[in-house]
N, C-alpha and C positions, 0 to 999 in steps of 0.2 A: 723334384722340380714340377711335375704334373700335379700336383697334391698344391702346391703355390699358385700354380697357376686356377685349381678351381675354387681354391679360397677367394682369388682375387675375383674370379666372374660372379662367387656366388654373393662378394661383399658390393659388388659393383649393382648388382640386381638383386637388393633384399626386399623384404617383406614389403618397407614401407617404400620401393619405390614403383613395385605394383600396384598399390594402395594407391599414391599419388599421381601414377599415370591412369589408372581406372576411374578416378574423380576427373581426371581432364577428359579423356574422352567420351568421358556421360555428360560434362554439358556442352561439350562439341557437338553428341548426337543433339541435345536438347536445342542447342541452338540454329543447326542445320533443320529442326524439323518442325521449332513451332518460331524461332527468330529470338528475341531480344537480348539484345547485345549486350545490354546494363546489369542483367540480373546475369549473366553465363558469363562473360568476358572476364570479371576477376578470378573465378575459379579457374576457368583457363589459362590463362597468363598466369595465375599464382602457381598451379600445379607443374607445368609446364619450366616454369622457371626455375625450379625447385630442382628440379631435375636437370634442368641445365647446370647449373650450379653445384651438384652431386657429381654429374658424372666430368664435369671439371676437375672437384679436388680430386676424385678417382682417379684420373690422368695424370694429375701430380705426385699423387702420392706413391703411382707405380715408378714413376721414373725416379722418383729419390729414393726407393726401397727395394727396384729390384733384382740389386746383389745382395741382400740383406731377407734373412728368411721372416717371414711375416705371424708365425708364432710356432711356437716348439710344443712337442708334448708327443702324444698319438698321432701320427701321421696318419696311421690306415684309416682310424677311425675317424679322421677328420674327411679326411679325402673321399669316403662314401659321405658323410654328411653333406660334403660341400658338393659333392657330384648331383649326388639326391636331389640337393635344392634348386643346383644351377638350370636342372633338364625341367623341372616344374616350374620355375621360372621362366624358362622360354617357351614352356606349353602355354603357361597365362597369356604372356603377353602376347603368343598369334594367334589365342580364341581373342583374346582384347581387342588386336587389332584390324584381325579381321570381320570378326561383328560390328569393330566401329563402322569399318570400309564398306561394309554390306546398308549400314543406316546409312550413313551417308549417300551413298549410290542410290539409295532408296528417298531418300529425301530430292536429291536429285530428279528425279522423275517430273515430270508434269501434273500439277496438280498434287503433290506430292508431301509439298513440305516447304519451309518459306528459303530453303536452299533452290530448287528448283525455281522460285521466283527471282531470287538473286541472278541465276545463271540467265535468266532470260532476258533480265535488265541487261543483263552485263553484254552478252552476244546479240541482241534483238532493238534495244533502245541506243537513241542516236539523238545529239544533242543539234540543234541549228540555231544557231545565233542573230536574234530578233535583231533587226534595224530599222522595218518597217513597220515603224509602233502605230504611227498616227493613220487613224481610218479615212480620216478626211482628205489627206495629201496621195496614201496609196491602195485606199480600198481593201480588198480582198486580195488583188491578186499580189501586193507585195507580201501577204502571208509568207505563200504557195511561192514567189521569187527565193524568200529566205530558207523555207525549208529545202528546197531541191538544191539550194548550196550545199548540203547533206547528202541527201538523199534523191534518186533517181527516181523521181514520181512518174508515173505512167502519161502520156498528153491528154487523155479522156480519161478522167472524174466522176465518181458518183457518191454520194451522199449515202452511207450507210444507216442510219437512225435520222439524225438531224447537225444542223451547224448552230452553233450558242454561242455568241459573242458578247462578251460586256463592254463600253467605254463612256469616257466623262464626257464635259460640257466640249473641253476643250480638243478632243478627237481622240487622248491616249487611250490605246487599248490596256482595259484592265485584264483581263482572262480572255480564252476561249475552249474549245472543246468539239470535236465532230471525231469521227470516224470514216474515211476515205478508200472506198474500193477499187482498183482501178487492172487492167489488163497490161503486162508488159509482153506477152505471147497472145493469142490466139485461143482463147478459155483456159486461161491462166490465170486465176484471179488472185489479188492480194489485198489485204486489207492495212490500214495504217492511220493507228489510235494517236491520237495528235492532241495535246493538251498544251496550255499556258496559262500560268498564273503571275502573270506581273513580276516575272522577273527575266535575268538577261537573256536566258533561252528557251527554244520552243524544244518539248520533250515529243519525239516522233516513236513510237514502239511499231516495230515492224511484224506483223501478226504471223506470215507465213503464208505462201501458197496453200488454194483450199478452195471448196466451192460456194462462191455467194450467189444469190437471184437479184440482178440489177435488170431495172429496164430504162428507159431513158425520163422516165419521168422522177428520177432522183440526183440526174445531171450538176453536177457542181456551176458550170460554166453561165448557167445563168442568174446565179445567184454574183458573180465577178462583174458578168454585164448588169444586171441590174440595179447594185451598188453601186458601177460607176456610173449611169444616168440618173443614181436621186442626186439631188441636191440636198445632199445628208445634214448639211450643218444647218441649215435654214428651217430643215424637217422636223431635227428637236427644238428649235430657238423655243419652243412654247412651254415645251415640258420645264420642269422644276430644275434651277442652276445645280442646286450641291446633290440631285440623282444620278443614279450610275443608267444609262443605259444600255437596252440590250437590239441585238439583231439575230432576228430567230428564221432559220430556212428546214423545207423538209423538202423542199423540192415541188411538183405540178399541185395542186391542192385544189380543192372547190369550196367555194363561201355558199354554197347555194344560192338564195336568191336575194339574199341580205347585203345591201349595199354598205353599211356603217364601216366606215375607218379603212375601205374600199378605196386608191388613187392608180391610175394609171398614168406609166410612164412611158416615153417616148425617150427618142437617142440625140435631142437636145438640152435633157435635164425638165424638162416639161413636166409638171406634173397637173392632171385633173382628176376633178373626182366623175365619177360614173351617174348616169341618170339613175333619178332613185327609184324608176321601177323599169325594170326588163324583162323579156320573154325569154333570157337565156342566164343560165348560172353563172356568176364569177367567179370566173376559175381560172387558174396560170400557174408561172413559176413565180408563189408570192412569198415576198419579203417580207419581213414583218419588222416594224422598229418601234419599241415602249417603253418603258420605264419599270424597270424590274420591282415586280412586289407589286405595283400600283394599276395591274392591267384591270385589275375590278370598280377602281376611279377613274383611270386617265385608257381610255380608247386607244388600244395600238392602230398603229397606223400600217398596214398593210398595202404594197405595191408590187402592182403586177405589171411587164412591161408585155405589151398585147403581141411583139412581132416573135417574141417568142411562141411557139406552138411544139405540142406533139406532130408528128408524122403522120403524111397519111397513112401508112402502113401500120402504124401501131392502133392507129384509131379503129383503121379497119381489123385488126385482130382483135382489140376488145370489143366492138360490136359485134365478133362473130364468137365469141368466149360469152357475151352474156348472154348470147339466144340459145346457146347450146348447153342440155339439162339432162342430166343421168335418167335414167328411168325411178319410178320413187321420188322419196323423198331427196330436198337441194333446196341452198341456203348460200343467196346471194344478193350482195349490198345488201340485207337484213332483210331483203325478201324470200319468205319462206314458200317452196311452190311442192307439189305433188303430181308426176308424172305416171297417168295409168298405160301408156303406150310412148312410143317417139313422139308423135304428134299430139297428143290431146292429155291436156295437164290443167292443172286450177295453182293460183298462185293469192297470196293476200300482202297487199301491197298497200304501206303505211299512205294515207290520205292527211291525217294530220297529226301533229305533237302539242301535246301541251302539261308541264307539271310534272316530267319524268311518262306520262302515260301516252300512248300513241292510240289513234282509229285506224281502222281498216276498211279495204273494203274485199271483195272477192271477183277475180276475175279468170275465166275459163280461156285455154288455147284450143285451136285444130289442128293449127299450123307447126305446129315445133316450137313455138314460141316467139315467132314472129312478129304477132299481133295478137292482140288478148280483148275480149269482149268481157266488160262490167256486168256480171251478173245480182251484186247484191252490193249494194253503196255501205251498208252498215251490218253485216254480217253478227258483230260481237253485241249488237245493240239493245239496251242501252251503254254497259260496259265500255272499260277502256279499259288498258294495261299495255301487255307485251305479246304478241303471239307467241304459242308454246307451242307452234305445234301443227298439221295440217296431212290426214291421211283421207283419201279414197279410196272405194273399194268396187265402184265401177262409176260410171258418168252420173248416177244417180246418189248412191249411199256414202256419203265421208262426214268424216269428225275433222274440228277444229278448236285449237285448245288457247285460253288465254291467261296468263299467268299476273299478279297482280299484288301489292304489295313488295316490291322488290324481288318477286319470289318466291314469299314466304306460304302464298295461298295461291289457286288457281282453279278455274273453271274451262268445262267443256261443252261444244255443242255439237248438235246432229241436224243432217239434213237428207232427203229422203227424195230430194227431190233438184238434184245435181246442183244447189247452191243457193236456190232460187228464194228458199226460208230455212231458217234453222231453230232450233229446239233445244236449248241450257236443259243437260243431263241432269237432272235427281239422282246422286249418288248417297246410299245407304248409309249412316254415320257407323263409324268401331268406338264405340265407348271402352277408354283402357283406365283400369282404376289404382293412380296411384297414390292413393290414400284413401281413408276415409270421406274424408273433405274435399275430394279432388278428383276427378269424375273427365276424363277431357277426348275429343277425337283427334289423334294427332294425324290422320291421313286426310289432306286436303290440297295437293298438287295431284290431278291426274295427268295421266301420260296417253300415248295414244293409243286406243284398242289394236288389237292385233289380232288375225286366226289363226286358231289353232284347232284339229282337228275339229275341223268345218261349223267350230264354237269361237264365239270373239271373246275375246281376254281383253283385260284392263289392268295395267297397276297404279293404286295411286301414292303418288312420297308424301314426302310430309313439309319438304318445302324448307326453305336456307333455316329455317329457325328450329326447326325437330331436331330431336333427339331422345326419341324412346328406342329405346331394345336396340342400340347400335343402328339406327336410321334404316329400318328396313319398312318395306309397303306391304301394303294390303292389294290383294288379290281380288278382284272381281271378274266373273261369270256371265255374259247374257245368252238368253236363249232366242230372241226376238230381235235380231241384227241391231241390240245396241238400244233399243226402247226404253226395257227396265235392266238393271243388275242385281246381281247379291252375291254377297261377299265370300269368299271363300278360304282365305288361310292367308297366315302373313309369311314372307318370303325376301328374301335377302336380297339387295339392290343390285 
């Protein structure tokens, strides 16, 4: 009877239904770990059903045969065969399926495999059902009504990147897109990726508890108040009937001193535009409304409504955030500055732009940085580029570096006399020979000298376009705080 009964396990579990479960579960892994449904899903199904269907007539066939002995001859000898096979056949299939179980769980993971993207849709993504389509009848805030039909938005808002809105002539929203950080505890933060594409619902993916940096100048709320005081439909009447347009926020912004496509608004729907010249930068919580694609023809139109403002308290921390400067080197709003003490620092502070290249000028602190005295109106002069750069080495001796072509080249100078003149370094050429024909100095970005045992160093790269010897610099030497150099040995970046 035991001898029937391992025939039956060993006929139940042969060769080929190892075979056919080990093809299902490799593209089960393959599909939990790279996705596509189309190319893995008949193998599975096929394999899978194969075996369904196997171990079906297996169940019929024991019950219509088993008073009936299932083959005669050698018993013993079949009975070790059939034993033999049946224990290897259960060895297979629990390395099979527990290496499946182990890819899978491994796919599973974060970032893992396109199963872990699945679970995350599946437990994290929340659907809300759009009713407030039209921008013109309910603005912004019937978004944010429809989604919290879902989902439990926090009442303060803030703009994580930015908000991107598209809609036609006639107010339907076509898409949007932002990213939403908001507090439902006490620095608690969550985040919540919020997409629509023109169809019936808005997809909310809920990111998870976690740490973001919001300050209030990313506030959602006045981009809701400021759409409801434009007069939105009147705003594109100008623009092109068959465009889509858009409505783009990032939250407080500064236009500098550039009026163009500049209106502010008021909480009667008022709109004006601003004088065209002011002693103060246009800056707010600005709206912006254009014509997607076409912002390089048609001037977006940009609205700021004035009663919005920062805080005084935030205003005063960043006025106390920008006078306050490490010792050394610090690099703030693209002003590069150099502190030899708390107090007393040289800073080079863009004066004008033009063509991708900026002027400088140079100005010295005593104060901490409180107030800064113009010591040299044209420092880089006659040059323009980018500053690279800016070291002291007492109130008197510093370098100042200014990079030029994108990058690719750059120049340094010295002053000897705390700012007051400066002197473009003559730097040694490295003739490197790669070829006959071809003779070139690839080191022409300096960087800033440095000391070292009580000798100033230099290295110089070679700038976004090198690429000799895996981009390493050349090394220079002065002995004369910085006058003349010569070169000394190339050395790895």
């Amino acid at each position: 009877m035991k001898t029937k009964h391992y025939l039956f396990r060993a006929l139940v579990l042969n060769p080929f239904v190892i075979l056919f479960y080990s093809i299902g579960c490799h593209y089960l892994i393959s599909l939990a770990q790279y996705g596509g449904l189309r190319r893995n899903a008949p193998f599975i199904v096929g394999s899978f059903s194969v075996l369904l269907i196997w171990f079906i007539l297996c169940l019929f066939l024991y019950f219509k045969h088993r008073k009936k002995p299932l083959l005669k001859g050698n018993a013993q000898r079949l009975k070790w065969i059939t034993k033999t096979w049946f224990f290897i056949a259960i060895i297979l299939l629990t390395f099979t399926t527990t290496y499946t179980g182990y890819k899978l769980y491994e796919s599973a993971q974060p970032f893992q495999g396109r199963f872990s993207i699945y679970l995350d849709n599946f437990f994290n993504t929340k659907k809300a059902k759009f009713t407030h389509t039209n921008i013109y009848d309910s603005g912004i805030q019937g978004i944010l009504d429809d989604i919290r039909s879902e989902v439990a938005l926090p009442s303060e808002l803030y703009v994580s990147n930015d908000f991107d809105l598209a809609f036609n002539k006639a107010g339907e929203i076509q898409s949007f897109s932002t990213a939403l950080i908001g507090a439902k505890q006490e620095n608690e933060w969550e985040m919540y990726s919020i997409q629509y594409n023109n169809e019936e619902e808005i997809s909310i993916k809920l990111e998870g508890p976690g740490y973001h940096e919001v300050d209030e100048t990313t506030l959602l709320q006045p981009l809701i108040e400021t759409v409801e005081n434009i007069p939105l439909q009147e705003s594109v009447a100008e623009f092109p009937d068959n465009a889509n347009y858009s409505i783009y926020y990032q939250g407080y912004r500064s236009w500098g001193y550039n009026s163009e496509g500049i209106y502010w608004v008021n909480r009667n729907e008022n709109v004006s535009a601003p004088d065209s010249y002011s002693d103060e930068e246009y800056a707010g919580y600005a709206v912006s409304v254009y014509v997607a694609g076409k912002e390089d023809t048609i001037p977006p139109k940009r609205f700021i409504d004035r009663s919005l403002t920062l805080s005084d308290n935030y205003i005063k921390k960043q006025e106390e955030e920008k006078n306050s400067f490490d010792l050394g080197y610090n690099m703030k709003d693209q002003v590069e500055s150099y502190f030899l003490t708390e107090e007393i620092g040289f800073q080079l502070p863009i004066t004008d732009a033009s063509a991708g290249s900026r002027y400088y000028a140079l100005e010295k602190t005593i104060d901490s940085g409180t107030s800064w005295e113009r010591i040299n109106q044209e420092p880089f002069y006659p040059s323009s580029g980018v500053s690279s750069g800016i070291i002291f080495f007492d109130e008197q001796l510093g370098f100042i570096g200014l990079s030029k072509n994108g990058g690719s080249e750059g120049l340094i100078y010295r002053t000897e006399d705390g700012g007051v003149t400066f002197e473009k370094i003559e730097i040694p050429k490295v003739e490197v020979t790669v070829n006959e024909d071809f003779i070139y100095n690839p080191f022409d970005l300096p960087d800033m000298p440095y000391l070292e045992n009580e000798t100033l160093h230099m290295t110089v790269g070679q700038g976004i376009d090198g690429d000799y010897n895996g981009g390493v610099k050349a090394l220079y030497v002065s002995e004369d705080l910085g006058r003349t150099w010569t070169y000394a040995e190339e050395v790895k970046p």
